[in-house]
Structures are given as C-alpha cells and as structure tokens.
C-alpha positions as CSV (number, residue, x, y, z in Angstrom):
1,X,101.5,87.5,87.2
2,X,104.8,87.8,89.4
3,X,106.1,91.5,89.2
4,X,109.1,91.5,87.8
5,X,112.2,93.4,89.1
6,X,114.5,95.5,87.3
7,X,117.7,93.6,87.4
8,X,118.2,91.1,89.8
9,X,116.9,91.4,93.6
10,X,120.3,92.0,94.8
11,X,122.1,94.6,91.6
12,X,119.0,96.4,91.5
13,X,119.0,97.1,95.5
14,X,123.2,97.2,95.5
15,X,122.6,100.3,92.9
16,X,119.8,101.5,95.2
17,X,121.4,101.8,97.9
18,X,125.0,102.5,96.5
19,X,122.9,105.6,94.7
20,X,121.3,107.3,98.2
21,X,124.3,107.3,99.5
22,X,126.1,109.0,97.2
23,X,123.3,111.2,95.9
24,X,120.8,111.2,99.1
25,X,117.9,113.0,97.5
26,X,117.4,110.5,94.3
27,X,116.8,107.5,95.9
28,X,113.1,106.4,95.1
29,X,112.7,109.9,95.6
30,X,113.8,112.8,97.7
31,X,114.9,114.5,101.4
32,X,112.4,117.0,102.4
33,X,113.5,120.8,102.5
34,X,112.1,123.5,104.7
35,X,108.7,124.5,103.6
36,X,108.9,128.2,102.2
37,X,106.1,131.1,103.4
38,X,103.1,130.6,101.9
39,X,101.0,132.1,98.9
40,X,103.9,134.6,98.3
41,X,105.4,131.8,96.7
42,X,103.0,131.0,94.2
43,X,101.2,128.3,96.4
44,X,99.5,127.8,99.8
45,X,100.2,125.3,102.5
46,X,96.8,123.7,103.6
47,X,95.9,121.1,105.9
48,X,93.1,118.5,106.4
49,X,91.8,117.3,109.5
50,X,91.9,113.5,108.3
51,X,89.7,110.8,110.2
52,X,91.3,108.2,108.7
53,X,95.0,109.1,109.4
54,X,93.6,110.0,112.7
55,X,95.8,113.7,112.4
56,X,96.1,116.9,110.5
57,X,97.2,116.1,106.9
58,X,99.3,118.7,105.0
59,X,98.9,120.0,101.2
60,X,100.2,122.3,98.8
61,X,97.8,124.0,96.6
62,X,98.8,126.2,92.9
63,X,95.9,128.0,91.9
64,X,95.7,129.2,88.5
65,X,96.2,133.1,87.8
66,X,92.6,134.1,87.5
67,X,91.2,137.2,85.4
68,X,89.7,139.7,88.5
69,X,86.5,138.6,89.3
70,X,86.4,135.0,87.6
71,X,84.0,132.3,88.6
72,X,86.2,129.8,86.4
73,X,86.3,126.2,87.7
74,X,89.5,124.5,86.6
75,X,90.8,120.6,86.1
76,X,92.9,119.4,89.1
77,X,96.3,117.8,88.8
78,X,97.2,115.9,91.6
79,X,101.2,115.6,91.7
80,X,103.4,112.8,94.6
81,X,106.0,112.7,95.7
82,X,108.8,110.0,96.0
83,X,110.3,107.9,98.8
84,X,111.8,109.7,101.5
85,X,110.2,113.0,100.5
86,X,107.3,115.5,101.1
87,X,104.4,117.3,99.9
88,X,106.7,120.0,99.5
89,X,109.4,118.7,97.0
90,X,107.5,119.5,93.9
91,X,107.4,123.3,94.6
92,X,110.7,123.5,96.2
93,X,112.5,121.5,94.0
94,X,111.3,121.7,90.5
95,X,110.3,124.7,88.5
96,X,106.7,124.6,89.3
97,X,105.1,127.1,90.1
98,X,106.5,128.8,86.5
99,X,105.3,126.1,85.0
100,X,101.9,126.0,86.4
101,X,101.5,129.5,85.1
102,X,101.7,128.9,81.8
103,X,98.2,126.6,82.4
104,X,94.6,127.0,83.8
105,X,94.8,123.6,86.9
106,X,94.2,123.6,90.1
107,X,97.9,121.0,91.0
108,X,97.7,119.6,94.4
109,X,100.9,118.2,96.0
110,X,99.7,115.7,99.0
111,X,101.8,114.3,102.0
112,X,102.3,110.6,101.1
113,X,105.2,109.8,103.7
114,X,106.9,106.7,103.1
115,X,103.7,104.6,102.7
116,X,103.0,104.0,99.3
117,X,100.5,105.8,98.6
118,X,98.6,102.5,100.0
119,X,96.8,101.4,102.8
120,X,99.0,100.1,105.5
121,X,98.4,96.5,107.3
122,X,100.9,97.1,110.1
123,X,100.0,101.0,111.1
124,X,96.2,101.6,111.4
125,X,96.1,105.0,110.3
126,X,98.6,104.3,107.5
127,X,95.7,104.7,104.7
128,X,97.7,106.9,102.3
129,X,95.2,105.6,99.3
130,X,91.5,105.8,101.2
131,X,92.9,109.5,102.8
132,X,93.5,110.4,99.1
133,X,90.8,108.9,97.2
134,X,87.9,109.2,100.3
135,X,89.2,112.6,101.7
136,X,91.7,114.4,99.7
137,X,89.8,114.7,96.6
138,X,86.3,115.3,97.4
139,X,87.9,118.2,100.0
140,X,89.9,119.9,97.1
141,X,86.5,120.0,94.9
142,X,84.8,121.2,97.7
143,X,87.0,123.8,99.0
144,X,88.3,125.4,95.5
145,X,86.7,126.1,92.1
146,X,87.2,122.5,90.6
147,X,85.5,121.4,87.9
148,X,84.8,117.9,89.7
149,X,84.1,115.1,86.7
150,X,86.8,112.2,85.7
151,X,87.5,114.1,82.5
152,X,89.1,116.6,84.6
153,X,90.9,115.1,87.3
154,X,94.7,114.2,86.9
155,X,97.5,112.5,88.8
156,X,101.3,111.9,87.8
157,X,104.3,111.3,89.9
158,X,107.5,110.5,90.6
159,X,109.5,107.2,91.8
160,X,106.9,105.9,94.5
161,X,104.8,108.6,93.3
162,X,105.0,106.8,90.2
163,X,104.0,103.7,91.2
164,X,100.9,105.2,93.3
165,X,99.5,107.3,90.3
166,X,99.7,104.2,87.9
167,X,98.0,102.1,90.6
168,X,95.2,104.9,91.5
169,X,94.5,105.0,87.8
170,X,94.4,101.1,87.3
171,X,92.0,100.8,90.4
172,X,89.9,103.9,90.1
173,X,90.0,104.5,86.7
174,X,86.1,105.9,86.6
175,X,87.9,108.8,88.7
176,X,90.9,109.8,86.7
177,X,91.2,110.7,82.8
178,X,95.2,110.6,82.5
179,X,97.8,109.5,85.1
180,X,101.7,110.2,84.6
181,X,104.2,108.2,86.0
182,X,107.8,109.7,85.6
183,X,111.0,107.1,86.8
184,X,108.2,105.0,88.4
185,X,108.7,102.0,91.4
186,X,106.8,100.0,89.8
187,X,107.9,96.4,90.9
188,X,107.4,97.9,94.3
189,X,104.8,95.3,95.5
190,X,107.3,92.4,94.7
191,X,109.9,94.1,96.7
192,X,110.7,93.2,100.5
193,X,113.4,93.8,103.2
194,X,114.3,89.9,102.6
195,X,114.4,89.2,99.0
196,X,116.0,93.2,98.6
197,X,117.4,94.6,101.7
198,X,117.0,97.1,104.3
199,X,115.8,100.1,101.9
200,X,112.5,97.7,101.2
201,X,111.8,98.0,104.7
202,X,109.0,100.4,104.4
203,X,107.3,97.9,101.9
204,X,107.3,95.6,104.4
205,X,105.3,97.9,107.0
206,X,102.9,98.6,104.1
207,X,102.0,95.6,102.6
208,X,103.5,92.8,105.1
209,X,107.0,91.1,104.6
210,X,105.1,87.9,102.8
211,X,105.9,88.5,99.4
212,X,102.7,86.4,98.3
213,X,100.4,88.8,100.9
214,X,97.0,89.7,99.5
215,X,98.2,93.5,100.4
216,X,100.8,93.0,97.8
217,X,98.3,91.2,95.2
218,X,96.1,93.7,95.3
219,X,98.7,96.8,94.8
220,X,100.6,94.9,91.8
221,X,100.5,97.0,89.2
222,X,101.9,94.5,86.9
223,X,99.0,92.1,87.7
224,X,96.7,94.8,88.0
225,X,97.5,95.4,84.4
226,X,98.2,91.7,83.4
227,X,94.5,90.8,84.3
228,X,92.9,93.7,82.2
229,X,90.1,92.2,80.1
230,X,89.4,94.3,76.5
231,X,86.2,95.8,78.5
232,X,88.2,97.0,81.2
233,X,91.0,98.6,79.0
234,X,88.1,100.7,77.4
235,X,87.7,102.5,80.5
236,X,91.4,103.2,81.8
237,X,92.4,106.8,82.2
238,X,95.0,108.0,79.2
239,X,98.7,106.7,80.6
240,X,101.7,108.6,80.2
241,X,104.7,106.7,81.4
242,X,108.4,108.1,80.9
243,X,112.2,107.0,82.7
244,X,115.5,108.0,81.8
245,X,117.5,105.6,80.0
246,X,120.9,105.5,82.9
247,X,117.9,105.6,85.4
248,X,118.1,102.0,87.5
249,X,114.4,101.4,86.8
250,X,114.6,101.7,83.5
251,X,113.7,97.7,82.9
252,X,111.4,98.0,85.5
253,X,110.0,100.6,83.1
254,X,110.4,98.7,80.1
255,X,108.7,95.6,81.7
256,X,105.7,97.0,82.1
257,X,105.4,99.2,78.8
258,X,105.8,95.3,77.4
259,X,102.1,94.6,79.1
260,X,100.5,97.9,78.1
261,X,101.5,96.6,74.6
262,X,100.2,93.3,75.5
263,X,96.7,95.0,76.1
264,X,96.5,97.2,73.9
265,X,96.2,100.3,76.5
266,X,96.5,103.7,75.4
267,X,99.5,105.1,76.4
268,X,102.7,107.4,75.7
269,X,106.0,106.0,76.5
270,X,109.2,108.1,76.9
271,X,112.8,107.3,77.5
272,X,115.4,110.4,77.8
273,X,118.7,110.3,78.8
274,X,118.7,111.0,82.5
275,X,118.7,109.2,86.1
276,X,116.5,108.9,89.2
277,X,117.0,112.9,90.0
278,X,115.0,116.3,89.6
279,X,116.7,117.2,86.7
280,X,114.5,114.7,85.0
281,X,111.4,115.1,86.9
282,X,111.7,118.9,86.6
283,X,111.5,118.6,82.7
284,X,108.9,115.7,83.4
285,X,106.7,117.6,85.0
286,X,106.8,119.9,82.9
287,X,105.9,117.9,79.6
288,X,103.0,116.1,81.6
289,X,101.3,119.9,82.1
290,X,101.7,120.5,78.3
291,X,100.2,116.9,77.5
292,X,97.1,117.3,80.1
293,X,96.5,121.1,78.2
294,X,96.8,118.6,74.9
295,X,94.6,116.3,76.2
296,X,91.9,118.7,77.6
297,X,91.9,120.6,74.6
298,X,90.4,117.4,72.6
C-alpha cells in the first residue's frame, strides 16, 4: 500500500515550510531550549553510554513521588520528541512535570535527533530504533524500579515522535500495551527531498532518497497497518491517535484512522481544534497520562 500524503506533495510541503518559518518551533516538531539544572526540576538528565550510536546518549527521567521508604515498581511511559527538537522539549515546554505528579510512571524523554526514530542507511550509528528498543529500554528497567512486562510499558509522541511511537507499536507490539501519537508524521516514509522539498531532506539520510527503498517499506506505517492479518490485530498495543483539526496533517491523520477502521484495530481517535504547536501537545500529553491511568486501572 502507497502512503498517502496529506494534501498534495507540493501544498503539503509549501505549508510546511511557509509554517517553520513563521512559527520556527512547530514544524514537525520543535527548536531545542537550554536544558534546565537537574532533579530540582522535577526530572534528572541521564546519559547512556550507547554501543550502537557509538557515543553518550542523553535522557530525561520523571520519577513518581514515592511514599518514604517505597519499594514500588512503576509502568514506564516513554515520550519523543518532534523534528528539529530534543529530549528536553517535553519538560521544558509542556506542563509536565505537574502533570506527571498527578500519576504513579516512570516517563522517559529520549534524544531522537532528526532520525526518525529509525535506523539510518546513510550514517552507521544512526540507529535511533535498535538504541531505543535494544538499549534504552532494557537500561531504564534495569536502572529504576520498573515494573518491566508489555502490560506496562508505554510510548506516545509528537509530530515525528508520532510517527516513531505508532511504528514501534506496529513492529514490536509484544513490547508495548498502548502507544499515543499526537499531530503524528505519519506519511513520513513516502516523503523525500525530490517528490517534497528540502525539509524532507533528513528522510532521505534515513531511509535513502528512493522512494520505493526497502528502508522506507519497512518503516511505512500505512503498509505496516494495511498488511495486518485478524491474528496480528489481536496482539497490537491499545492505539490512541489525536491531531488538531487546522493542523496540516490532519488528512494525513484522517488517512490512516480510515485503515485502523479497515482492520478493525482498537483505537481512540481525537480531533480538537488546534495546529502543529505545544499548545496542543501540552493538553495532549496530558490526556494520554489520564488514558494510560484508565487503561492500567482495567
């Protein structure tokens, strides 16, 4: 199946582009700010020595608020980040840390770069999706008190982040239980710097500039999901999808929720009105904690 794109090639990178310049942190994601101190904050800034990025791999951890004394083990919510943006967006620019006290998860923010949350084919240690699956994870249920089973293990994101969460949960899904994707890329492997312009560049360094490469068949999301057998849709992690209705991948959006339907895959589908900013993914985020409380609580 061919993934579709949300207008044409050329509107939908025209508004792109026309949209980071005029409002430089919302396109596909975000500008990074200056990391703040440290715990103090609400959070710690980690790092993990990474043998497949070949370098030290930075983190953000929000513990929950623990009764003095507790041996509690927690769910982890792993939360990424956009296009153009950091592992440090979530705390700095969104409400959190406030939020995250109102819940019992471990929420990890990882460093995702510009890659995709996907193995690169041009840049050897580009492997944003083995580093997070192979590394990442089994280092956060190591190091903290994480309850370390698929029915407690969570991802969501925004833009790109989208896109990666939606694609970890369709590949992995005997590792996740729910996966959010808020204003999602999601015709991302479809898009290149020749069929959509300069701003698809980093596509092209992830999964090749063909747009028929096996990279890109094998990180389509809308033939990951177009392919699903019944069997297969019986093990998928809970999906909770959500754009706002001005936001310029709102068909993209649409598009896909159409296959979900197709399939029959349990899902929650939200449209607000909103764009591609952190005004939306701030109240985003913030609805995905209350559904994965929700969901736990089952």
């Amino acid at each position: 199946m061919k993934t579709k794109l949300t207008f044409s090639k050329i509107s939908l990178f025209l508004i792109l582009v026309l949209f980071a310049a005029t409002v430089p942190q919302a396109a596909f994601g975000q500008a990074a700010s200056k990391p703040k101190a440290d715990a103090q904050q609400g959070y710690s800034n980690e790092q993990l020595n990474s043998k497949l990025m070949g370098r030290e791999m930075p983190y953000r951890v929000i513990l929950p608020i623990d009764d003095k004394g507790s041996k509690a083990r927690y769910p982890v919510l792993y939360l990424l980040h956009g296009l153009s943006g950091h592992f440090s967006n979530w705390t700095d620019k969104t409400k959190l840390v406030e939020y995250a006290s109102r819940h019992k998860f471990i929420i990890v923010t990882p460093e995702g770069a510009d890659g995709w949350y996907s193995d690169s084919v041009s840049v050897p240690n580009d492997k944003y999706e083995s580093y997070i699956i192979k590394e990442l994870i089994p280092e956060i249920e190591r190091k903290y008190r994480a309850i370390p089973d698929r029915e407690h293990r969570i991802i969501g994101g925004l833009s790109m982040g989208g896109y990666g969460s939606l694609k970890f949960g369709l590949k992995y899904p005997e590792m996740f239980s729910l996966i959010g994707s808020f204003s999602g890329a999601l015709g991302a492997a479809g898009w290149t710097e020749k069929n959509a312009g300069p701003i698809a560049k980093s596509l092209d360094s992830v999964f090749g500039p063909d747009e028929g490469s096996d990279a890109r068949k094998a990180n389509d999301v809308f033939k990951l999901a177009g392919e699903l057998t019944p069997d297969q849709v019986k093990t998928l992690p809970y999906i909770y999808i959500s754009c706002g209705t001005e936001d310029f991948l709102i068909k993209n959006n649409r598009d896909f929720l159409g296959i979900l339907n197709e399939k029959k895959v349990p899902h929650e589908y939200r449209e607000h009105p909103g764009i591609h900013d952190w005004i939306f993914w701030d109240d985003q985020v913030r609805e995905f904690l209350d559904l994965a409380d929700r969901r736990l609580s089952k």
